[in-house]
Every structure is written in C-alpha cells, then in structure tokens.
N, C-alpha and C positions, 0 to 999 in steps of 0.2 A: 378543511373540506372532509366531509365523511366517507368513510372507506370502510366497506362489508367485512364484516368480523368472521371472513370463511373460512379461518384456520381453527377456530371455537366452534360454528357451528356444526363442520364435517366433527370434529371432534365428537362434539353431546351426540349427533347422529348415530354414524360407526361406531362409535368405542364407547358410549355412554348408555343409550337409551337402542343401542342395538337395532337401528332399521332393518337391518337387509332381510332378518325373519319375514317380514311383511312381502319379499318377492316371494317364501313359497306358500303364500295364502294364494286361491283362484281370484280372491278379485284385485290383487293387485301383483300380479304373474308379471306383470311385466315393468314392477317398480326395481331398481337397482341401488345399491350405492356409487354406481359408476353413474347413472342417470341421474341421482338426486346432485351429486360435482356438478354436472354438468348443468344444470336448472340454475344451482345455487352462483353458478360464475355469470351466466346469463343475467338473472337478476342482480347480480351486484355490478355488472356493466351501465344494465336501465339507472338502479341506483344512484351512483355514482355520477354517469354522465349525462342522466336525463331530469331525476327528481331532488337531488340536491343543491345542484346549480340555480335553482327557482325558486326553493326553499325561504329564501332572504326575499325574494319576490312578491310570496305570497303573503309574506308576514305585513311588507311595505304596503302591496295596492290593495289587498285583501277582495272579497267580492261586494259587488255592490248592485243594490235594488235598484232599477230605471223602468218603469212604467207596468209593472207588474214583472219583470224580467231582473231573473239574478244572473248577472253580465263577472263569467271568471278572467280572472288574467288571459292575456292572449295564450301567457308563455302555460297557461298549463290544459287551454285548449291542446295544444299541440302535442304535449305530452300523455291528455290522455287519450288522442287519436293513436300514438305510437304501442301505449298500452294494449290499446285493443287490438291493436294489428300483431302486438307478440303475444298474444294468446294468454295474458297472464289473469284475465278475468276467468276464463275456464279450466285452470289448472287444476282444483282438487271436486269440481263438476264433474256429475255421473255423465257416462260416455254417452248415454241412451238420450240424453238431452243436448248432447252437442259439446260434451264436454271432454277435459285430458282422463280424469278418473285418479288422476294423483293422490299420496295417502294425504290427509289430511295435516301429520306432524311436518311433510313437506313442503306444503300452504303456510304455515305457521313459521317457519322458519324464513321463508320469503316473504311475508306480511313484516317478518322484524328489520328484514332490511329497508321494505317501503318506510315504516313510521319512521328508524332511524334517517332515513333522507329526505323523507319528508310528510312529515304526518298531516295535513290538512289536505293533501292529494292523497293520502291512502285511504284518509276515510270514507269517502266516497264509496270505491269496493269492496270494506269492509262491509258496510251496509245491504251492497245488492248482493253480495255471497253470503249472508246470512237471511234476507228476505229469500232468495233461492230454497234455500237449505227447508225453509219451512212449505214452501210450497210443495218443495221434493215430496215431502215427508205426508201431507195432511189433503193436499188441494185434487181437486177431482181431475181426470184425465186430460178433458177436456180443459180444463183452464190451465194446466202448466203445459200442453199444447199450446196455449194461444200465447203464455208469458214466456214460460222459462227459457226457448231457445235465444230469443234477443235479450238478456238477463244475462244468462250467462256468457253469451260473444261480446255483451259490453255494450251492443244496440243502445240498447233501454239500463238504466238503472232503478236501483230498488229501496223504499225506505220503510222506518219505522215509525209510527205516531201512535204512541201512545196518552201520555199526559194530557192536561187540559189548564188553561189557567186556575180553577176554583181548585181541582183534584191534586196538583203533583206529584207525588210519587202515592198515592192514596189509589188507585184505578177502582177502586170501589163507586169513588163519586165523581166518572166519567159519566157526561150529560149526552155527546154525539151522539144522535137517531139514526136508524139504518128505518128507512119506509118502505114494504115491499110493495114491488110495480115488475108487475108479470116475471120472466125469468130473473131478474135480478134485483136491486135494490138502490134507492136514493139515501143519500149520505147526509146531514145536516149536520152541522155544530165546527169545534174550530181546534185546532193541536197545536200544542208551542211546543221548542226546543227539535225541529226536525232537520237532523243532520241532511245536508244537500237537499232538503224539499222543496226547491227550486237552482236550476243552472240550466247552463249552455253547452255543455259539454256531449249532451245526444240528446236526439230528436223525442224522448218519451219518458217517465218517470212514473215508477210504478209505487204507489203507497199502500201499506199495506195497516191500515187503519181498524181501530176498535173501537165499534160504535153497539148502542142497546138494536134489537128490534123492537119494534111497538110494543107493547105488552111482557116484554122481557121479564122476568125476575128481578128486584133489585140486586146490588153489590156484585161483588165480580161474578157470581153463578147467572146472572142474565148477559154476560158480555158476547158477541158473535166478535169474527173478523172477518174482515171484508179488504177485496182486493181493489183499489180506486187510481185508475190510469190517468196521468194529464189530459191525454189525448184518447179518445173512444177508436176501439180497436175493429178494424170490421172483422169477419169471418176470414178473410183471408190471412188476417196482420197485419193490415193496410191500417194507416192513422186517419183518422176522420179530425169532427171539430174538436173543438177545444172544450174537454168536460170541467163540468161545474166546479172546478178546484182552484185556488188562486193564491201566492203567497201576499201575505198583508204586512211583512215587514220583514228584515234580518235583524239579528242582535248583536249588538255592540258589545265583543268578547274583550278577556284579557288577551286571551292566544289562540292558534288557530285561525288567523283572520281571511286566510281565503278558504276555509270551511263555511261555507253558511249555515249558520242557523236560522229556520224558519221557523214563523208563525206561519199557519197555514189554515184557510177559511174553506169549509166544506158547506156547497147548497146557498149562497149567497143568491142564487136565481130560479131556486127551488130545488135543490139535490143533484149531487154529484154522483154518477153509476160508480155503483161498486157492484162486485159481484162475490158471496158467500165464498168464503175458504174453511171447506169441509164442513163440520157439521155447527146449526145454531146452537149457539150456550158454551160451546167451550173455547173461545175465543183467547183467553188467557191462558187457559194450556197452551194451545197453539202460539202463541207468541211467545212460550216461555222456550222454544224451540228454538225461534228468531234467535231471541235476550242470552241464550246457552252460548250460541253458535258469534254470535257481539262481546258478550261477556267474556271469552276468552283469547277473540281480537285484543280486545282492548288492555287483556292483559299484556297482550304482545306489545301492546305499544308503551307500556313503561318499560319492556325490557328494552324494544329500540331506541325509546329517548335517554334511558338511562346510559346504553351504549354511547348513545351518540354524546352526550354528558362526558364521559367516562374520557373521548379521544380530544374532545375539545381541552377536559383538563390536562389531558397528555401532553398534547401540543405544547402547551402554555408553561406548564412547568420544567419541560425543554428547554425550550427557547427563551424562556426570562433567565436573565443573568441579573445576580443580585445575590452581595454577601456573600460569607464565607458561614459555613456548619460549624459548630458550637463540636467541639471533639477531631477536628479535621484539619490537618497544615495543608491549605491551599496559600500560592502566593495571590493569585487570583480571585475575582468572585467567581461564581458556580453557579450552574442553573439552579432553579431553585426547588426542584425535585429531591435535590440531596440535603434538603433542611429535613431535619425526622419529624415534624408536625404537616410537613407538606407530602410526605414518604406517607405519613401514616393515612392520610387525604386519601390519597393515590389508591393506594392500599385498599382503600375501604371502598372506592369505584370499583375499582376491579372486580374485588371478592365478591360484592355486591350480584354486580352484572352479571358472571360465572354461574353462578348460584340460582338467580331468576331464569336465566335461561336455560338451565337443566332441568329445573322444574317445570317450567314452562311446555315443553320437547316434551317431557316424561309426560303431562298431562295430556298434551294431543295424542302420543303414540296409544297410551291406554285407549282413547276414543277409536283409534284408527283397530286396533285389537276388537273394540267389541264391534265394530262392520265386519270385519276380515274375519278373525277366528274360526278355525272349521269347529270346536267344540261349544256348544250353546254355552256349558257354562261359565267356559272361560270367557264367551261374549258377555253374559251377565254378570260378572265379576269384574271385567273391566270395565264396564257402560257405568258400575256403579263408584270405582274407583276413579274414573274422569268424571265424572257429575260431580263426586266431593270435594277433587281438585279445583273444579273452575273456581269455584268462590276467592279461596286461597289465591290459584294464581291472579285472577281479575283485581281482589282486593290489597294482597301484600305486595304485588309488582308495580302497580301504580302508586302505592303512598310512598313507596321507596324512590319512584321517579322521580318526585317531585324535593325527596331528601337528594335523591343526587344529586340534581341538577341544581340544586342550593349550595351543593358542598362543592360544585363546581366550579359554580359564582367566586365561591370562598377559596379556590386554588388560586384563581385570575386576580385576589385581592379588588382593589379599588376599581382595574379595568375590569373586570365582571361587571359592574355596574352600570358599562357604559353600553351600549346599544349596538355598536359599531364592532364589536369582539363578537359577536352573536349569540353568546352562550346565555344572556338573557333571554333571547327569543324560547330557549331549549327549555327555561323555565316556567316562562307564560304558558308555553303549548300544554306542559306536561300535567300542570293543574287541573286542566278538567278531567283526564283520565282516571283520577280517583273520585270521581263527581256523574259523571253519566253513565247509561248503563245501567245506575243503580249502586250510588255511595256506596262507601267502606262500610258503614253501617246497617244498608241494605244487603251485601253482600254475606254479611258476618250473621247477621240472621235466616239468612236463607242454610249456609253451612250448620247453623247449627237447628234454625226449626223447618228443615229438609231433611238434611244429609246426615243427619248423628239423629233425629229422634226417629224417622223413617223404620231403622234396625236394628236401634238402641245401640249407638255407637257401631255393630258388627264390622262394617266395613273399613272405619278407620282403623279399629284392632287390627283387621287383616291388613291393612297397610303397613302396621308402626310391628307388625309383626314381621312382617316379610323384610322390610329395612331392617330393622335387629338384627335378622339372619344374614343379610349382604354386609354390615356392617364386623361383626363377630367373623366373619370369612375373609374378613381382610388381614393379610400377611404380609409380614417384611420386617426386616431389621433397619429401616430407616428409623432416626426417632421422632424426625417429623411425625410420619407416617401414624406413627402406633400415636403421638401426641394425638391428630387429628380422630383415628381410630376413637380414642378413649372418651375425647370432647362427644363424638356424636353420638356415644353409646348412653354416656352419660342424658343429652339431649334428651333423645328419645324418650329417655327413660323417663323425663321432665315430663314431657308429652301426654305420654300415656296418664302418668298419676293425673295428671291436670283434667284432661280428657274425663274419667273416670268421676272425677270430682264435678265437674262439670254436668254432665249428665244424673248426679244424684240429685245436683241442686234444679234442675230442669221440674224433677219428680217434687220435690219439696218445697220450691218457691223459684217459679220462674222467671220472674221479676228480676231477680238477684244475678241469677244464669245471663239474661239479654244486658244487663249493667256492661258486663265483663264479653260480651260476644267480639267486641273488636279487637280485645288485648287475647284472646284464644285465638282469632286467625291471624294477628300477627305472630303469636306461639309460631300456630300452625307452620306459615312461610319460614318462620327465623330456621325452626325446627329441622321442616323437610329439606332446604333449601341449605343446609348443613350439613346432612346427610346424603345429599348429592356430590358436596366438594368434597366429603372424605370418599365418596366410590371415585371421585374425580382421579385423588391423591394415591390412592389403590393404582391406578392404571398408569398414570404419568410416575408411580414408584418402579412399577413394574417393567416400562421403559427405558429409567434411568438403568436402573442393575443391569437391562441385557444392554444396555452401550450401542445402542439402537441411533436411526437419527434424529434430528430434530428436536435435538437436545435442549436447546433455550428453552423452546415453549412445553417441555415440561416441566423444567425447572419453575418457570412460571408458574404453573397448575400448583405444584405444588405448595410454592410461596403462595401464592392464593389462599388455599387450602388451608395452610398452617396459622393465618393470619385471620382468615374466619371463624377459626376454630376460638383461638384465643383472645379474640376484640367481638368480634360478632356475637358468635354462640351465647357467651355468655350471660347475652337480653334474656335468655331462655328464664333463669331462673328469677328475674326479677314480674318478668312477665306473669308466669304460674304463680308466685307470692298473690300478684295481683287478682288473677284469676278464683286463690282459692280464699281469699280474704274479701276483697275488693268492693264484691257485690252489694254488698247491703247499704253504705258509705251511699250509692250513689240510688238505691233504688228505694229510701230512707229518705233521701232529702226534698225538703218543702220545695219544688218550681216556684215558688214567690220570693223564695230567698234568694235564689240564684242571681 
C-alpha cells in the first residue's frame, strides 16, 4: 500500500530547494516550513487512507458512459466530496478568489502524493487548477466572477479541449466555430481526448475550448478561447438548462480507467454558449498558460508513479525469500534484495526518484520566485528559468515513469506480470504521462524552439552556470562525496559543450538540431537531475560529520547520490555523442525507407 514519501519531500523542501525564503516575501507572509509539515502530513493521511485504497477500484470498474452520463465509481464519488470538503482544491488558489494562496512548490509536492495514490482521481484537479490559473491570468472580471469561485472550492470542474479528430496535435487545423450572438458566442464542431469532459462527481463542468470566429485568420494566429459551461450559468451562479454540449463517447485506455477520456460534440442543436476568454485571436497564447501550468502536473505525476513504482519494488524484494547471493555464506535463502542485480534494480528506483523530485520542487520554487520576489528582476530571471524547466521536467520525469515502473515489473520477476501484485496497474497508468499534454517530442521542441532560441541559449547558460558554482562549493573529506562532486562537475560540463553545439546547429541546419531535440532534454533531466543528488550528497555529508540525527536516511542520500553519479550520470556522455553527431543520420533519411 502506498505511503507518502514525507521524509524526502520535507527534505528537497527545507534543506534542498530552501522554502522558508518564500515566508519573507508579502505574498506568501504567512507560508512556513512548520505549515508546509503540517499540509504535507494532512495530505498523506487523504492519500493513504482515502485515495489509494480505491486506486485498485478504479483501475477494475473504471468509468462508464450510460445515456449521455459518465457514471464514476461510487468509491471515488465520495472521495472526491471529502476532497472538497478539505480544501485541497484551493490550496495554491489566489485568496481574492476564495482561495489558500499557498506557494505553488507546496501544490506540487501534494499533487505527488495524489498521483502516487492514485493518479486517475488526481487528474481531475489537475485540470480545473490549471483551467483556473488561465482564467486568473487572461479572463475578464466579470467572468472569473461568475467561474473561478466554484472552480476553485471544487463546486464545478475545469477542462481542456484542444485537439480535434483531423488536427491532433497540429492546432493549426482546428475546424470548431465560435458564431457571434449578441454578448457571447455559439460553439460548433467536436474535441477528442478530454480529460474528465464528462462525470458525476459535481453539479457543472467548465470547458475551456478553442474554436475560429467566423472570419478568423487561418492557422493558430485566427484561434480565440472560449469558456463553454455544461450547464448555462445565470447572473447569479444559479445552473440553468443543460448547454449545447454532450459527451459522444469515452475511450477504451491502457491505464487510467476511471479517468475518462472524452469525445466531446459542441452545437449538435445549433451552438453551445461560450463565452470570449480575454482577447479574440490569441487563443493559443492563453492556453499555453493552461498547457504550462498541466505540463508540469504531469510532470509530477511520473515522479508519483515512479515513487509509487519505487515502494512496490521495495516491498517485494523484502519479502521474496529466494536463494542465496553469489559471494555470501547464508545457511538460509535471503530476500532477494541482497542479490547485486536486484540491489542494483533497487538502486536505480531510488536514485531515480530522488533526483525527479528535486528537480521537479527546484522547478516549481523558481515559478513561486518569480510571483513572490520583491526585485522585478529576479522575477524575470526566475519566470524564465521555470519556463525552461517545465519541458525538462514534464518530458524526462515521465519517460522515466514509465522505465520505472518496467524495472519494477522486473524486481517482481514473473509476479510482475500478473495483475493481482498491482504493480502492472503502476505501468499501464504511467504510459500516458509521456503522451498527453504534449509528447516527449512536443516537449523537447518547445525547450528548445522556445526556451534556448528565445535568448539564444542565455538562460540555460545562467543556469548550468549558477549549478557550476553550487557544485565547485561543495566541501568534504568524504570520498563519496568529492566522487559525486567530480561526476557532476564533469556533467555539466557535458551539458553545456552539448548545448552550445546545439544551438550552432539550430543557426546552420535545423533539421539536424529537432533529429537530436529528445536526446538533449533527456541530456537536460539526466544532467540537472545529477546535480541535484550531488547538492543532495553535500547536505546529508554535512550531517553525517556533525553526528546529527537521523542518520540512516542520510546515509541513504548519499548511497543514492554516489550510485547516480556512477550508473546514472554517465548516459550523459553517450547522450551528447548523440546529440553532436546524431543529427544528420536521422534528418538524411528517405521516410519511404523507414
């Protein structure tokens, strides 16, 4: 059964990625480390006792369409009435809407325990706290008046619909019409793949849909976005009939199954109201607000599932007794954790997980920096240092999920395979994660034709820069230590040349540059997310010498650390080979051959 990883996450919190700075910014005056304990033990009670218990539930009855109604488990009706009643839908919500005002890296850290107990009920909220976020941000006064306070208390939920059957990930050749009719507008045409775009779980479902207006511009510069409620909303917030919107089917997943995925038919009876969110034509900027604020959900959720991966293999190579270790006088058989091929398994969860989750933290805390920060330009300095992150984290934390949760399978040997261990479930789920949102390959071109051509690399220099310096300041007579030290210095240093190289070839043939875009953001994650475990191995070195307590678990950090440095790390340099060679090989070859 899964159990909240709170002694890692206070960890990367306090002593990693340095929260408590954030209580003396004005707008989060009243965030603590003594508050963010106390949240983080709250949610891993919900976890624990409310959403993983069901987990197995959700996987079995899954949701199912009945007469235009998507009908959830009972068990997780109830779970998410409990939800709404602990306030965890408005936890990182502005006050001024009815919200906690929490930092955002504190959200993220409690989203990791939802997806770890149970990711087909957390994505539900991931969703309407990223439709929120864009509403916050873009939507006129008067309409996050009428939406955002039941959004945020959990009332009403919130989606995203973007795609289209002809278009998929293409939004260029989105067909859906927005008709203008007096203050607002009819909706026509139809969206696949929309997370919860139909349930039972509250009374209202708010979509937040991109469609042309008549006359629009072709390709993305004529897109608007529009806000399209189930139900018509009167003046007061009272729900009226049922608007022109309708689910026309769910999809038959690998994983995730009481997640519904909708198809969803706008205007079947001549146009569903929606109503303008902010201005006509820039309808894709404004979603990309939504997609920012998702996109690095969903990074959270390979870190959860990876956890949760991570303890199921734990369990398992515990409690299997089998054999005796090759170097080792047992009279007895041994669990089989003490075999070094199952050791090194183990190992590789761990380090793994350690590693996504500090980078993960470190990405939100920047974001939470550039809200908070009283100097503009450390806001613009951070704003631009968590934009470069999301990619990274959304795209190297989920393709790693789904290696964990393989190499999990591979702990459990033959029972992995079997249905009734669960840790197949952890694999199916964790598959789409590197899929929605916007592939590995979406991802990996947005990092680099965003976020490195934007500044011409600047930013990630100031990144791989500033790591240099934290890294080179680390001190000890450990030899781990100085081991890990030298692996990440080395790293970086991978990084950077790669980087560099990268960006020439952008200028000189950029064909060659997008070949090689996925094996640069896994650089990126192997990279950064190595340079986290060596600050890691810095602070748990630095508690071993003073003879402090809680001594195992840094002993732990460190084995971690030292075991990343020397198995892990060293993808770096095969990776950059790839990156500075690679290109041509694939952006060269005939598509008829293939």
């Amino acid at each position: 059964m899964y159990q909240a990883p709170l002694r890692d996450l206070r960890f990367v919190l306090e002593e990693l990625v340095g929260v408590a700075r954030l209580g003396e910014m004005p707008r989060y005056h009243d965030f603590s480390t003594d508050l963010a304990a106390a949240v983080l033990t709250e949610a891993a009670h919900f976890g624990e006792e409310v959403l993983a218990p069901i987990n197995r539930t959700g996987d079995r009855v899954g949701a199912a369409l009945l007469d235009g109604v998507v009908h959830m488990p009972p068990e997780f009706r109830d779970a998410y009435r409990l939800f709404v009643e602990g306030g965890w839908t408005a936890l990182s919500a502005p006050v001024e809407h009815g919200g906690q005002g929490a930092p955002l890296v504190l959200s993220a850290a409690v989203e990791e325990i939802g997806f770890g107990a149970n990711m087909a009920f957390t994505a539900c909220p991931l969703l309407s706290r990223s439709a929120a976020e864009a509403l916050e941000t873009v939507a006129s006064r008067e309409l996050q008046s009428l939406l955002l306070p039941k959004i945020i208390s959990g009332q009403w939920t919130g989606t995203m619909n973007l795609t289209e059957p002809q278009a998929g990930s293409d939004l260029a050749a989105i067909r859906t019409r927005a008709v203008p009719a007096g203050d607002h507008y009819r909706i026509v045409g139809q969206k696949i793949f929309i997370t919860y775009g139909e349930h039972d779980l509250t009374d209202n479902i708010v979509h937040l849909v991109l469609a042309r207006i008549e006359g629009a511009p072709a390709g993305i510069k004529g897109i608007s976005l529009f806000a399209v409620p189930k139900f018509l909303i009167g003046p007061d917030g009272s729900l009226g009939a049922r608007n022109d919107v309708r689910c026309v089917s769910i999809e038959h997943k690998l994983g995730i199954h009481a997640s519904p995925t909708c198809v969803m038919a706008y205007g079947d009876a001549g146009g569903a109201l929606g109503y303008l969110v902010g201005q006509p034509h820039r309808g894709l900027e404004y979603m990309f607000i939504m997609m920012n604020a998702a996109r690095l959900s969903v990074g959270v959720q390979g870190v959860g599932l990876s956890e949760l991966a991570l303890q199921q293999a734990r369990a398992w190579a515990h409690s299997r007794i089998q054999g005796r270790p090759v170097g080792m006088r047992m009279e007895q058989p041994v669990p089989i954790v003490y075999h070094p091929d199952v050791r090194r398994m183990m190992l590789t969860l761990r380090a793994n997980v350690e590693a996504m989750r500090a980078l993960m933290l470190s990405a939100a805390m920047e974001l939470d920096l550039a809200r908070a920060h009283g100097e503009e330009a450390q806001r613009t300095a951070a704003l631009a240092r968590g934009e470069l992150l999301i990619p990274i984290v959304k795209g190297w934390c989920t393709e790693q999920a789904s290696q964990m949760a393989s190499l999990a399978i591979q702990v459990h040997g033959g029972m992995g395979f079997i249905e009734e261990t669960g840790v197949a479930q952890t694999l199916r789920d964790a598959r789409i994660a590197a899929i929605y949102e916007g592939t590995t390959g979406i991802q990996a071109n947005d990092l680099l034709g965003r976020k490195l051509v934007r500044d011409h690399g600047a930013t990630m220099a100031a990144l791989l820069r500033d790591t240099l310096r934290e890294l080179n300041d680390l001190r000890g007579t450990d030899a781990a230590l100085r081991s890990v030290r030298n692996s990440g210095i080395e790293a970086i240093t991978v990084l950077r040349d790669a980087t560099e190289v990268l960006l020439y070839q952008l200028g000189e043939d950029a064909r060659r540059a997008y070949a090689v875009s996925v094996p640069y953001l896994m650089l990126c994650g192997r990279v950064l997310g190595g340079a986290m475990m060596a600050r890691s191995a810095g602070i748990a070195a630095a508690h071993l010498n003073a003879d402090g307590s809680d001594q195992a678990f840094y002993r732990a950090k460190l084995q971690s650390a030292r075991f990343y440095c020397e198995h892990l790390l060293p993808e770096a340099l095969s990776l950059a080979r790839t990156i500075k060679s690679g290109g041509a090989s694939v952006a060269d070859a005939d598509p008829e051959l293939i």
